[in-house]
Backbone as CSV, one residue per row, in Angstrom:
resi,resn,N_x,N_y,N_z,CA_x,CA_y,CA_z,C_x,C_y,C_z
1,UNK,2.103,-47.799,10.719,1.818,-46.844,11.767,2.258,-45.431,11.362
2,UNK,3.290,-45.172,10.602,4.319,-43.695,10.351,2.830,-43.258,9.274
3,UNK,2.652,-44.377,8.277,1.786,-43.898,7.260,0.215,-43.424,7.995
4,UNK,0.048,-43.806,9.238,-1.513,-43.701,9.072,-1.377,-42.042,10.431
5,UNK,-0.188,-41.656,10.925,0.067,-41.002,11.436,0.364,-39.800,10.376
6,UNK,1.372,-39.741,9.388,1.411,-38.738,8.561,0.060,-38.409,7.274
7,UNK,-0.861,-39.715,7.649,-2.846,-38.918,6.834,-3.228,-38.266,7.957
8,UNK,-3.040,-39.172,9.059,-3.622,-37.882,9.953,-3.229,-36.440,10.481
9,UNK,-1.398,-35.842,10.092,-1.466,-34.550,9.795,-1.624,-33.913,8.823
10,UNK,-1.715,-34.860,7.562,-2.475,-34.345,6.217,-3.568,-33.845,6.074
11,UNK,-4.529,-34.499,7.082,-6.007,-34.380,7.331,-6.032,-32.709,7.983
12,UNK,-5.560,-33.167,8.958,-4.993,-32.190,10.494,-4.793,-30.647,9.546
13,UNK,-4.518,-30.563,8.684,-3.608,-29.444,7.693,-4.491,-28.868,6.558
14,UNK,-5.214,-30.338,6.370,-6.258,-29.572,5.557,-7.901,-29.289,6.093
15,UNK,-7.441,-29.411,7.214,-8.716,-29.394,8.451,-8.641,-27.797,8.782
16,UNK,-7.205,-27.533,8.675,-6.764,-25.880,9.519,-7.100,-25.116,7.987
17,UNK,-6.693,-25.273,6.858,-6.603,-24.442,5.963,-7.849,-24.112,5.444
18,UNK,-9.131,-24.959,5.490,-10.148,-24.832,5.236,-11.349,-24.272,6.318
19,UNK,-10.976,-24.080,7.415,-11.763,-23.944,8.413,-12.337,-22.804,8.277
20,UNK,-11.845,-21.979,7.845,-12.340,-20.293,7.599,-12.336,-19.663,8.569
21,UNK,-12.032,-20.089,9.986,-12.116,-19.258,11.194,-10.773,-18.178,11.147
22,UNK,-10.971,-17.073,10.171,-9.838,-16.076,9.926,-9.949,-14.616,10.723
23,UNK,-9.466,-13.698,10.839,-9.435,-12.464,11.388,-10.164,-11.785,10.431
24,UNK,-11.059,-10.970,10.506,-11.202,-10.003,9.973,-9.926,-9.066,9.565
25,UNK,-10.028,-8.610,8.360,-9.599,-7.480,7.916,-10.087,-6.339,8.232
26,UNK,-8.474,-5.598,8.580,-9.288,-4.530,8.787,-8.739,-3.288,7.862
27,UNK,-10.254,-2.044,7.843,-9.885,-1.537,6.946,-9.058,-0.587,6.446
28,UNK,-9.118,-0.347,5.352,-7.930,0.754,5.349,-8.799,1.686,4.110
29,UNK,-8.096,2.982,4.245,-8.353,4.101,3.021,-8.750,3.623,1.315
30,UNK,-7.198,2.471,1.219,-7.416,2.497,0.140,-8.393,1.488,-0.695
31,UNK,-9.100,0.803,0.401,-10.803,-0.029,-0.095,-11.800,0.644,-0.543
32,UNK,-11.490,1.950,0.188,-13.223,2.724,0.437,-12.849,2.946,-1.372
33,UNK,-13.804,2.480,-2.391,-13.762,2.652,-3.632,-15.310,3.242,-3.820
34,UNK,-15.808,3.537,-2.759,-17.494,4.102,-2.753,-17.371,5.231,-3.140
35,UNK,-15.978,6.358,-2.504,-15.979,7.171,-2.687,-15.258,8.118,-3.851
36,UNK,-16.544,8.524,-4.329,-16.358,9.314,-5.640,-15.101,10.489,-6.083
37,UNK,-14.588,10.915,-6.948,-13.262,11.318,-7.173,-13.834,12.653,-7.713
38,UNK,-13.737,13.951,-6.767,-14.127,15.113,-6.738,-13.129,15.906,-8.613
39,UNK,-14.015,15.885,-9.821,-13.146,16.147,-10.819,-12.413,17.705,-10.624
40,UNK,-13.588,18.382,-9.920,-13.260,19.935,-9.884,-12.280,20.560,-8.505
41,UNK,-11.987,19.417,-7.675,-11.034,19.583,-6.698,-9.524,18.719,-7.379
42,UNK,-9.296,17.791,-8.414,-8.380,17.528,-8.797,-7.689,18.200,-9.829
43,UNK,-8.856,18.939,-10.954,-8.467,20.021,-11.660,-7.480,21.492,-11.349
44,UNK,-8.552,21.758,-9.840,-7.612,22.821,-9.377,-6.626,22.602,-8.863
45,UNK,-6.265,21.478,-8.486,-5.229,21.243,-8.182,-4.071,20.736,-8.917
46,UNK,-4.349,20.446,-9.649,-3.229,20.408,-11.086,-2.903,21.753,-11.743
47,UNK,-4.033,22.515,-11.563,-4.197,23.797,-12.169,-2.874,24.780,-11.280
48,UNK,-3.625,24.368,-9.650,-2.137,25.325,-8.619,-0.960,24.841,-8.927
49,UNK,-0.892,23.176,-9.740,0.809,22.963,-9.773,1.612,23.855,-10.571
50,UNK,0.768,23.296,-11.951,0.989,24.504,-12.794,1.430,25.366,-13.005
51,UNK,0.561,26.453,-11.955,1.028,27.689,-11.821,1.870,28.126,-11.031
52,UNK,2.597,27.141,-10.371,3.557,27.150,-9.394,4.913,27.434,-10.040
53,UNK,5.252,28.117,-9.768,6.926,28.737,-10.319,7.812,27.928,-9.478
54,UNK,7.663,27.327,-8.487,8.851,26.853,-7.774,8.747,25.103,-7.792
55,UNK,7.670,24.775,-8.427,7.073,23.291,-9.024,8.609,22.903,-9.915
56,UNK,8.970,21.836,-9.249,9.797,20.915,-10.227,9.413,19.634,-10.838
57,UNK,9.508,19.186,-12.126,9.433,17.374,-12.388,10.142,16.638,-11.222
58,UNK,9.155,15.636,-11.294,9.815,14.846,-10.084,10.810,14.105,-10.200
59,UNK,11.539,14.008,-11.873,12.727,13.602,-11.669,14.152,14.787,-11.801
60,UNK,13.429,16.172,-11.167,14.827,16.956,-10.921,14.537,17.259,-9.169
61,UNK,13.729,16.672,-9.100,13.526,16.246,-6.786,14.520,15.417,-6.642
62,UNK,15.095,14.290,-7.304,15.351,13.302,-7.165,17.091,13.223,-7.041
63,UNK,17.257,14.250,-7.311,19.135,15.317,-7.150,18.959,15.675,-5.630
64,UNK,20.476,15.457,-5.065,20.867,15.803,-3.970,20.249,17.172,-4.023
65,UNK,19.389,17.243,-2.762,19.041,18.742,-2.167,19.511,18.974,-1.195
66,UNK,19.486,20.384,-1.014,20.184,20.978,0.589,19.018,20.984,1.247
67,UNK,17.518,20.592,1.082,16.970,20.587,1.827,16.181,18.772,2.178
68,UNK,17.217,18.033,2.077,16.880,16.702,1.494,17.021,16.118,2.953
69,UNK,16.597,15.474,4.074,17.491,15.256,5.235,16.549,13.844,5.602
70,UNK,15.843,13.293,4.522,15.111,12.009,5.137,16.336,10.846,4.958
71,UNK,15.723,9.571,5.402,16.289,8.587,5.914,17.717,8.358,4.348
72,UNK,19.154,8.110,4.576,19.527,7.496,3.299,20.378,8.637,2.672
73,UNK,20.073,10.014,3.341,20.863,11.311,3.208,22.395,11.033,3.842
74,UNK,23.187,11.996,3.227,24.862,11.450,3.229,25.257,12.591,4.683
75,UNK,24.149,13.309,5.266,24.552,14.100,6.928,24.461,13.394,7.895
């Protein structure tokens, strides 16, 4: 009886996992892969970093700033 009770939540289990009745996904930004990657809007914009005098590597951001106040800051 235990045995013909534990095929039938075996069954039961692989009855649920296969059913396909799932949620839709829903979407987000980073799917849309339709949309094409503007070269002459990423250029200039590497171009303004560039020329940015107050532009740091992002591993001298990564030093205590006085203007640093997100989550994990010592104020």
């Amino acid at each position: 009886m235990e045995a013909l009770i534990a095929v039938a939540g075996v069954l039961a289990l692989l009855v649920w996992l296969v059913s396909g009745k799932r949620r839709p996904s829903v979407p987000v930004p980073e799917d849309d892969v339709a949309t094409a990657v503007d070269h002459k809007e990423l250029e200039g914009a590497e171009r303004d970093l560039a020329d940015d005098a107050s532009a740091r590597p992002i591993h001298d951001g990564m030093v205590e700033d006085e203007d640093d106040w997100g989550p994990g800051t010592s104020r």
